[in-house]
C-alpha positions in Angstrom: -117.3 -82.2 -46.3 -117.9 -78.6 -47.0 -115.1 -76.2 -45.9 -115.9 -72.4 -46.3 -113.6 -69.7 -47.3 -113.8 -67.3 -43.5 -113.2 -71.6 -42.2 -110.2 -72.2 -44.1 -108.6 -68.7 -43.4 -108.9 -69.3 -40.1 -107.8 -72.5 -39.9 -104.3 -71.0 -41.8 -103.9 -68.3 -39.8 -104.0 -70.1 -36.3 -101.5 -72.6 -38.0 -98.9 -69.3 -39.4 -99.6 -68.0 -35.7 -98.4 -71.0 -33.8 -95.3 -71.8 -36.4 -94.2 -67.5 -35.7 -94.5 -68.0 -31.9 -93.1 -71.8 -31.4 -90.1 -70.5 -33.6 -88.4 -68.1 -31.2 -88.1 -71.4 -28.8 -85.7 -73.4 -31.3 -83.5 -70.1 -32.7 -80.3 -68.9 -30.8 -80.3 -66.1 -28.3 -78.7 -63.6 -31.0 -81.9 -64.5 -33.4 -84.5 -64.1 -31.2 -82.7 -60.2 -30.0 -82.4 -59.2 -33.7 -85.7 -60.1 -34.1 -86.7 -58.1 -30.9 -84.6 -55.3 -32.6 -86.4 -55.4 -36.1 -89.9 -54.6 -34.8 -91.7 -55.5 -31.5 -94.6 -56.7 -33.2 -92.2 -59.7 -33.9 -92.8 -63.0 -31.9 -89.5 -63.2 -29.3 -91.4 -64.8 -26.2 -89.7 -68.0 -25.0 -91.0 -70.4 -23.0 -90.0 -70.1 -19.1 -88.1 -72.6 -17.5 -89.0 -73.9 -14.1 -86.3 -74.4 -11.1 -85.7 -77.8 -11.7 -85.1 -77.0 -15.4 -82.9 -73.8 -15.3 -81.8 -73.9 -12.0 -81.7 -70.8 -9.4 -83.0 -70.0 -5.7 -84.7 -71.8 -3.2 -85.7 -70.4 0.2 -87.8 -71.2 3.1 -88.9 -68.9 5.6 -90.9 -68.8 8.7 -93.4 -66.4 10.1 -92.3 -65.4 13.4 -96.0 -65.4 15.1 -94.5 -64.2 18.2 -93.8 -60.7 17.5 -96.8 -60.3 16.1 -98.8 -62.3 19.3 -97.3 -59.7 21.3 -97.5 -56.3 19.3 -101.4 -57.3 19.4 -101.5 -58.1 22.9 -100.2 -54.8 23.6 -103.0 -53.1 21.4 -105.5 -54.8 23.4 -103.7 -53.5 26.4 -104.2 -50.0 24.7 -107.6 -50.8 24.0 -108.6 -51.6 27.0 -106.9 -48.6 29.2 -108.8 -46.2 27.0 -112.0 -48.0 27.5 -111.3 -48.1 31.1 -110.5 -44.4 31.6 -113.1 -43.8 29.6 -116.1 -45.4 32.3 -114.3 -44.1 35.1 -112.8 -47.5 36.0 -109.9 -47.5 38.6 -107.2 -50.2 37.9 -103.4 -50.9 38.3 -101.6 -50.8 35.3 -101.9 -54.2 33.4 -99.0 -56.8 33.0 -98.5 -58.9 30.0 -99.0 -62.7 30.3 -98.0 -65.5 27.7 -100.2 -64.5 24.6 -102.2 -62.0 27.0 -102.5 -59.6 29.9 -103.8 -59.4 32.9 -105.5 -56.0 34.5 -106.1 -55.6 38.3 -109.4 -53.6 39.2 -109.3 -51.4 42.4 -113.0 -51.6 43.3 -113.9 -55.3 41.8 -117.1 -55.3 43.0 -118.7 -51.9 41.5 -116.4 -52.1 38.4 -116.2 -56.0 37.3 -119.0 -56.8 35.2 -118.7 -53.0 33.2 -114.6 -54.2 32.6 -116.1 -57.7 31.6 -118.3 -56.4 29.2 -115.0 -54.5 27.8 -112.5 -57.2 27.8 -115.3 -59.1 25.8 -116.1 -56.5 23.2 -112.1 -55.3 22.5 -112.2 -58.6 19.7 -113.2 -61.5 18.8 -111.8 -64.6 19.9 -110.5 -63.7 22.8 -110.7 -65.7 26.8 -111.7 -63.5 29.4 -111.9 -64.8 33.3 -112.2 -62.6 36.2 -111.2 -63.6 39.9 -112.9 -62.6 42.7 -109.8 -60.5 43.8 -110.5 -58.3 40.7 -107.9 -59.6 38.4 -109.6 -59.9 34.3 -107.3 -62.2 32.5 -107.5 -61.5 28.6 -106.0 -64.0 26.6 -105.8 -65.9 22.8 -107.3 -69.2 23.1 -106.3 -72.0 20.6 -109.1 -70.7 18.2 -107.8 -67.1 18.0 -104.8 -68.3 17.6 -105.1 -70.3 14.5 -107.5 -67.7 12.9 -104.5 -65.0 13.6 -102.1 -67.7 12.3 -104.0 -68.4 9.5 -104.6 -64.7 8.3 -101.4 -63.7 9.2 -99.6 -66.5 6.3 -102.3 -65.9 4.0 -101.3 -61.9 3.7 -97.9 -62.9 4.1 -97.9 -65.2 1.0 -99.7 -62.3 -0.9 -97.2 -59.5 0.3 -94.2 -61.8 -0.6 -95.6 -62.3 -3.5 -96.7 -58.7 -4.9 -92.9 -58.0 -3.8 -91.6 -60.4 -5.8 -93.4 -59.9 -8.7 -92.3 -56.4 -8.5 -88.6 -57.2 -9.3 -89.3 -58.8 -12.4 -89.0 -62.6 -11.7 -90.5 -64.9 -13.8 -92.9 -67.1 -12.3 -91.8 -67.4 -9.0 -93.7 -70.6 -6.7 -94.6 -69.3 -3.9 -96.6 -71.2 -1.4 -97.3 -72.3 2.1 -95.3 -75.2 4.0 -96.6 -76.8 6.9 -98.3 -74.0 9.8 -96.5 -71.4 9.6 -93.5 -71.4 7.2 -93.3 -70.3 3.4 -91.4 -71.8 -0.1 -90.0 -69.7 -2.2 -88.8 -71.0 -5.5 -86.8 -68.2 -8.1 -85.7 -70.0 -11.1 -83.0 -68.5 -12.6 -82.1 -66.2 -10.0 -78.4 -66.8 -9.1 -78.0 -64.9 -6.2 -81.1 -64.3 -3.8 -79.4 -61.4 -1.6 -81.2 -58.7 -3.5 -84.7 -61.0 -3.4 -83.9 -61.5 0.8 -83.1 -58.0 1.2 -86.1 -57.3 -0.1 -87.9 -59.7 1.7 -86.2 -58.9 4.9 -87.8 -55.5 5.1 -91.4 -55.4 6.8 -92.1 -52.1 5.4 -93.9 -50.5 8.1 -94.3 -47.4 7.4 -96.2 -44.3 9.7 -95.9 -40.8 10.4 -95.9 -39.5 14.1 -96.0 -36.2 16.1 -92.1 -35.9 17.7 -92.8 -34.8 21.2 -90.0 -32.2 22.1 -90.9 -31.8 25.9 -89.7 -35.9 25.8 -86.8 -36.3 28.1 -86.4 -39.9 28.2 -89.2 -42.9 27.8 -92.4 -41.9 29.2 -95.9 -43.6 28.4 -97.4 -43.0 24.8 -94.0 -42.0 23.4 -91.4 -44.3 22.2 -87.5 -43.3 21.6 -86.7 -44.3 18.2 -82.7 -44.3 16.5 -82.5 -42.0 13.4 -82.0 -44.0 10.2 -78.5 -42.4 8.8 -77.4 -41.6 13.0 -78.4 -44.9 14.7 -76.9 -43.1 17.9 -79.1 -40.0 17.6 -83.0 -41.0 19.4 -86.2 -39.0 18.4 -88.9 -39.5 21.0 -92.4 -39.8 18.7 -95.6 -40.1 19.8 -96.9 -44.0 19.7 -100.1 -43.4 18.3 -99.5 -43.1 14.5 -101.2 -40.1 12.7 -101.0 -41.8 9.0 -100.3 -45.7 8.3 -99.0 -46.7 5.4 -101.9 -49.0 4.4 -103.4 -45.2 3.8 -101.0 -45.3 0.7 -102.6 -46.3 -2.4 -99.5 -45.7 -4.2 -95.4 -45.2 -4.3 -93.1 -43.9 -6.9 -89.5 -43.1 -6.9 -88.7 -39.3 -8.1 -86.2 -36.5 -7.6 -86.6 -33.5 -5.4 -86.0 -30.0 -6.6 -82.1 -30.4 -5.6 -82.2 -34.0 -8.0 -81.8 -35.8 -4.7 -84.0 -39.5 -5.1 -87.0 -39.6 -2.7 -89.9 -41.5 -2.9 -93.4 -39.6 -4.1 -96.6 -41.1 -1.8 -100.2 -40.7 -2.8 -102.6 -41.3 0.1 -106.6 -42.6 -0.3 -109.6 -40.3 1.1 -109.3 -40.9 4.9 -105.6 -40.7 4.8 -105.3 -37.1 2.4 -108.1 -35.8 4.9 -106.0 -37.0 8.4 -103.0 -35.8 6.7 -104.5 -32.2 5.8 -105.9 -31.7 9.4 -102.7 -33.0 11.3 -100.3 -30.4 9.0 -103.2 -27.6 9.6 -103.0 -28.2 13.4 -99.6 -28.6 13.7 -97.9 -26.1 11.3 -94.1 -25.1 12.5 -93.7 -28.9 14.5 -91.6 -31.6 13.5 -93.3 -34.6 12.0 -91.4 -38.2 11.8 -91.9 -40.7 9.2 -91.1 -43.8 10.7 -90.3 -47.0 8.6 -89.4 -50.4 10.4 -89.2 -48.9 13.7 -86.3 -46.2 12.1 -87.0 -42.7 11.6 -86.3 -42.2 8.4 -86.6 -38.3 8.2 -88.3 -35.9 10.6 -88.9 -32.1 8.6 -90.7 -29.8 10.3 -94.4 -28.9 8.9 -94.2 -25.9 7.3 -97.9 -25.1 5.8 -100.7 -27.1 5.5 -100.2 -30.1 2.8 -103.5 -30.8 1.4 -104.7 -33.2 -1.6 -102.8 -36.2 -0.8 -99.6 -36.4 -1.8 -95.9 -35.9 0.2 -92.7 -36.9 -0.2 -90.2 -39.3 1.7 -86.8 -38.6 1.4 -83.5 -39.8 3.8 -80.2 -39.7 1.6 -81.4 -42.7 -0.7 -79.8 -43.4 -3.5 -81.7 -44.5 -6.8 -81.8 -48.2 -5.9 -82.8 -47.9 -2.3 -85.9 -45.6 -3.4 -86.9 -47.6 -5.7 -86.7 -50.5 -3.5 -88.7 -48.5 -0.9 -91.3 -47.8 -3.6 -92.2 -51.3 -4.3 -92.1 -52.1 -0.3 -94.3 -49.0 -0.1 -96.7 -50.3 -2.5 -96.6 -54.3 -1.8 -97.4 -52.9 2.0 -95.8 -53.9 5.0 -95.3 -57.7 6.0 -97.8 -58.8 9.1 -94.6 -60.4 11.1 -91.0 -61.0 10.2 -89.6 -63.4 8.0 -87.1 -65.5 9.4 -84.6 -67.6 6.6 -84.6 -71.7 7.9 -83.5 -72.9 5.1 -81.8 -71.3 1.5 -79.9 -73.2 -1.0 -78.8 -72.4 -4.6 -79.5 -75.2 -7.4 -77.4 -75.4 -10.3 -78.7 -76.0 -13.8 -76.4 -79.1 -14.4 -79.5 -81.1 -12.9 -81.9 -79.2 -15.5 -79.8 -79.7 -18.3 -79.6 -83.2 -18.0 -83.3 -83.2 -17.8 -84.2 -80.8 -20.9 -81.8 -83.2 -23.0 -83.5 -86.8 -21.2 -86.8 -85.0 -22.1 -85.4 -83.8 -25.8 -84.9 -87.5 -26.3 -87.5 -88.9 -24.6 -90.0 -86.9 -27.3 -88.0 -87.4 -30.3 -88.1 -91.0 -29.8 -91.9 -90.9 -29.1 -92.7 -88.1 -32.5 -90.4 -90.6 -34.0 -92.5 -93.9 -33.3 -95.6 -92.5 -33.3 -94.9 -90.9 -36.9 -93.9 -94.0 -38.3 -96.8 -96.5 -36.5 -99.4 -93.9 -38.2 -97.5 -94.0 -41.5 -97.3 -97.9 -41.9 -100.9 -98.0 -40.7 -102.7 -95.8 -43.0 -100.5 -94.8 -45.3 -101.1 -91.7 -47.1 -103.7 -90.4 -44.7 -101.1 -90.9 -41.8 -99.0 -88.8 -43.6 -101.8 -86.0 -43.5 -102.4 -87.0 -39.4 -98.4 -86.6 -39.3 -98.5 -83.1 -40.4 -101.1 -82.3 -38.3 -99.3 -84.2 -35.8 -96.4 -81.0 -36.1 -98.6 -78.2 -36.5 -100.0 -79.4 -33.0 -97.1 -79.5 -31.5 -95.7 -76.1 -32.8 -99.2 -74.6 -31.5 -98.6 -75.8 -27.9 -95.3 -74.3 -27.7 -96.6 -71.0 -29.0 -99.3 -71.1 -26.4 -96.6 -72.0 -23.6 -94.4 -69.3 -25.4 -97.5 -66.7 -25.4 -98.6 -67.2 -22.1 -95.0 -67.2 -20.4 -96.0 -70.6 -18.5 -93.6 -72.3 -16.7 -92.0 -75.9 -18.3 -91.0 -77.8 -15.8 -89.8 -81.7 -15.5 -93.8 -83.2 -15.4 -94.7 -80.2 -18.1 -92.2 -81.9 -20.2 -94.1 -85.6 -19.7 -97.0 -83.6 -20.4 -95.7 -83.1 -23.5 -94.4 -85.9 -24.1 -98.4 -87.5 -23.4 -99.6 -85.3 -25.5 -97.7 -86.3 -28.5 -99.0 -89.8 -27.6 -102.6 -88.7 -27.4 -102.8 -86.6 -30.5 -103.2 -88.9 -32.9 -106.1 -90.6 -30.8 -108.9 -88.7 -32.4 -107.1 -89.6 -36.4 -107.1 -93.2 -35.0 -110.6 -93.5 -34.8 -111.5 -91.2 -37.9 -109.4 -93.3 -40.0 -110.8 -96.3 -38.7 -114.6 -95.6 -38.9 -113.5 -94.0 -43.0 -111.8 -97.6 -43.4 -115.2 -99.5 -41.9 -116.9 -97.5 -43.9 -115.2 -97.5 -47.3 -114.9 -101.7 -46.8 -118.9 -101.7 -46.1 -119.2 -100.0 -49.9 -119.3 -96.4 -49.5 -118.1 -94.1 -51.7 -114.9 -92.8 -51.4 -116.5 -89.2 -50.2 -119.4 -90.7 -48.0 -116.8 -92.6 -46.1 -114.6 -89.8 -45.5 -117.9 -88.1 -44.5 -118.8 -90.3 -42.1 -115.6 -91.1 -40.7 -115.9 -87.6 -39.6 -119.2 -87.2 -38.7 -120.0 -89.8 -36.2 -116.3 -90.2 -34.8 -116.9 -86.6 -33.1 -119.1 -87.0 -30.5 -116.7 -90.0 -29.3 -113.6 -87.3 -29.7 -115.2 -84.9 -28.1 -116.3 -87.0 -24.9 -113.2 -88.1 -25.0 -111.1 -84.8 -24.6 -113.2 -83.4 -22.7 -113.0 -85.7 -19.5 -108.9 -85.3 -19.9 -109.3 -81.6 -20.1 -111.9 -82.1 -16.5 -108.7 -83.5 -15.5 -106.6 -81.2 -16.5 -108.4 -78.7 -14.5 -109.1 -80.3 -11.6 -105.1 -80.7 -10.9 -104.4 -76.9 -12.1 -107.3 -76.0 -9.8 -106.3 -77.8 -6.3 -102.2 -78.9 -7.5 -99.5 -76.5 -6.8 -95.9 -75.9 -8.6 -95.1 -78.5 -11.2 -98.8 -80.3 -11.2 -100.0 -76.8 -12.3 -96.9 -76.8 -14.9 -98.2 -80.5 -16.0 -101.8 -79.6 -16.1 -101.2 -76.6 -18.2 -99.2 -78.2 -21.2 -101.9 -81.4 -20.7 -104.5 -79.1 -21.1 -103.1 -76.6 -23.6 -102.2 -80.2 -25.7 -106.2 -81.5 -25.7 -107.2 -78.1 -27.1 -104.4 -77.6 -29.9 -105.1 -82.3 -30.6 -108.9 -80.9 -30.9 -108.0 -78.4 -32.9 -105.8 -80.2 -35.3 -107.8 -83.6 -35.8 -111.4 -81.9 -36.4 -109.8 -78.7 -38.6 -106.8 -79.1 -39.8 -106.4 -82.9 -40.8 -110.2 -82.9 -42.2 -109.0 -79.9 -44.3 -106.0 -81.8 -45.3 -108.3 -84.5 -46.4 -110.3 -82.8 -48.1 -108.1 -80.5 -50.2 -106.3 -83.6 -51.6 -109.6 -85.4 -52.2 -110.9 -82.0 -54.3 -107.4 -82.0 -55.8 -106.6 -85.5 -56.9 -110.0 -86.9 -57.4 -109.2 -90.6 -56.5 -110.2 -94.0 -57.7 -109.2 -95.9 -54.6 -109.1 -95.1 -50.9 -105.4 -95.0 -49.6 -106.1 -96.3 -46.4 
């Protein structure tokens, strides 16, 4: 029954914090910007609306595996002509098979187990079978194939996802559909061109030698179209001198003329490469290449050493900026291809916010007066701690910019229905109690006392719940599972601190005769 002071502060302050932040969520848009105005130590977080509440974009894409399949097959082609040259080993030049090559060996029978070893050793994975004509077949088998599938949409979903975030989008669900496609959900994003632009983009980025003495397409150069003069070709050397997973980060800037370029900083092994290739090849023209386009190709003029450089190709603000965050998200493993794109409207969400308005105004509204007829006075008290609960799980949701959705709006709604559990059984045991002859104080005391270890229990097994769905549930079972979750902590919070302090400040106050309950 004893409450100390540091107790009772506390238990005030959390209850002043969650009426501030829960506020914002019932004031109109002009309140919450003068209060964003007045000072920005003012609460003027809202709580985020999911798609199905707000409406806004819904795209799914698929990872086209065979570009990639095939711009790995021909590094292992690479791989394997180097290796060969390497030990000597005379071969025709290899041809590409379905999701392979093959390699022909001049002298099979002094060279075939040495290439063997090779095709074995160039990764993992891989079916090798050699013929007794000489012919090494290299292919992905049904195991490499999944692991290169499965890698491939897992840093897809986190480069789609870093890019996204970049823009500014509130909690985006982004996930994977089936073997090889990918949901993308943008509530409140009206029109998805910018987001599918962005998307669009693989972001490759390298730099390469430009080989002048290049007439036309010979081996280990490639003829790529200028970026601004799609007509004009640059033949580049095809082995890359710097990759842009060398670049730790991207900014946009302005030259010395105020022209917007994009600023690069480059980690250890990619400052050093770039320091030796501008020492060795001072007064030569050096490409940066981005998505198979070569953006700009300025001769080397000194040595750049420390790791930083510059990319600039006529860009206006937006377009570097855009580059930036491509730059720093890092390039997409294979292209995205749009199946399927579709806009929703919020008519459906606001139809839903109202049927969920409703649907707990009805439920605050019975449950208040149930727990009013039932213990009177005291459900008053659980009553008020009934709307302190609720204004604290809207500042949490507010605070922690979590996403409401249609099933966090039944959470809600459940939670409102479970609050008042743990007052239920206090109330009871005090009335046991109190009708067993107790005094008025050692029924309140043990009312509380041994109903906690039952409320506890209790909660805790709906919060293992609660976790267990956020943990392995995805989109709106997270949403659910959050305001579940944030509900059982803030019911805790409210039936073992605030209503007991309720209780007991009226009972230090008043003094009573009788038990009203």
């Amino acid at each position: 029954m004893h409450f100390s002071v540091t107790k009772k502060i506390f238990v005030m302050l959390v209850c002043l914090w969650g009426i501030m932040y829960a506020l914002p969520n019932v004031l109109p848009v002009t309140a919450q910007e003068k209060m964003a105005e007045i000072s920005s130590w003012l609460p003027n977080k809202t709580i985020s609306l999911g798609l199905d509440l707000q409406g806004g974009s819904h795209i799914l894409m698929q990872v086209e595996m065979g570009s990639l399949i095939d711009e790995r097959v021909e590094a292992l082609m690479d791989g394997a002509v180097s290796e060969f040259r390497d030990k000597n080993i005379a071969f025709q030049r290899p041809t590409k098979i379905e999701n392979g090559f093959q390699v022909r060996l001049a002298n099979p029978e002094q060279d075939r187990e040495e290439a063997y070893r090779i095709a074995r050793n160039l990764e993992e994975n891989l079916e090798v079978e050699t013929s007794d004509d000489g012919v090494i077949t290299v292919q992905y088998g049904l195991m490499g194939l999944t692991q290169i599938q499965d890698q491939t949409i897992s840093q897809s979903l986190e480069i789609v996802r870093r890019r996204i975030d970049e823009t500014g989008t509130k909690e985006p669900v982004i996930q994977r559909q089936g073997t090889d496609r990918i949901l993308l959900q943008l509530p409140g994003v009206d029109d998805p061109e910018a987001i599918k632009e962005i998307l669009n983009t693989e972001a490759k980025l390298s730099f390469h030698l430009v080989d002048e003495t290049a007439t036309g397409r010979t081996r280990g150069t490639m003829l790529l179209p200028m970026q601004e003069q799609p007509a004009q070709r640059i033949a580049v050397h095809r082995r890359s001198m710097i990759s842009g997973d060398m670049i730790t980060n991207a900014q946009p800037a302005f030259d010395e003329n105020n022209r917007p370029v994009v600023s690069f900083q480059l980690n250890a092994v990619g400052a050093k490469r770039f320091c030796d290739v501008t020492t060795e090849h001072t007064k030569e023209p050096f490409a940066i290449v981005l998505d198979k386009e070569v953006v700009s190709a300025p001769v080397i003029q000194s040595r750049i050493c420390g790791g930083r450089g510059q990319i600039s190709g006529g860009f206006t603000v937006e377009e570097a900026t855009n580059l930036a965050i491509l730059i720093r998200a890092g390039a997409l493993p294979a292209p995205l291809k749009i199946m399927e794109e579709r806009t929703v409207g919020p008519s459906l969400g606001a139809d839903s916010i109202e049927a969920g308005k409703m649907a707990s105004l009805v439920g605050l509204a019975l449950v208040f007066i149930y727990i009013l007829i039932s213990y009177g006075l005291f459900g008053l008290f659980a009553n008020i701690s009934l709307f302190l609960n609720i204004a604290l799980i809207f500042a949490a949701l507010s605070v922690l910019q979590a996403t409401l959705t249609l099933p966090g709006i039944a959470g809600i709604v459940l939670t409102i229905g479970m609050a008042v559990d743990a007052n239920v059984l206090i109330f009871e045991r005090i009335r046991e109690e109190y009708r067993l002859g107790r005094s008025i104080i050692g029924s309140i005391d043990a009312g509380y006392k041994q109903s906690l270890s039952t409320i506890v229990d209790a909660n805790i097994t709906t919060l293992i719940a609660a976790l267990l769905l956020f943990s392995f549930g995805s989109g709106p079972i997270k949403g659910f599972a959050v305001t579940l979750g944030i509900g059982i902590i803030t019911s805790m919070f409210s039936a073992v601190l605030l209503s007991r302090l309720i209780v007991i400040t009226w009972l230090n106050k008043t003094r009573p005769q009788h038990l009203p309950i």
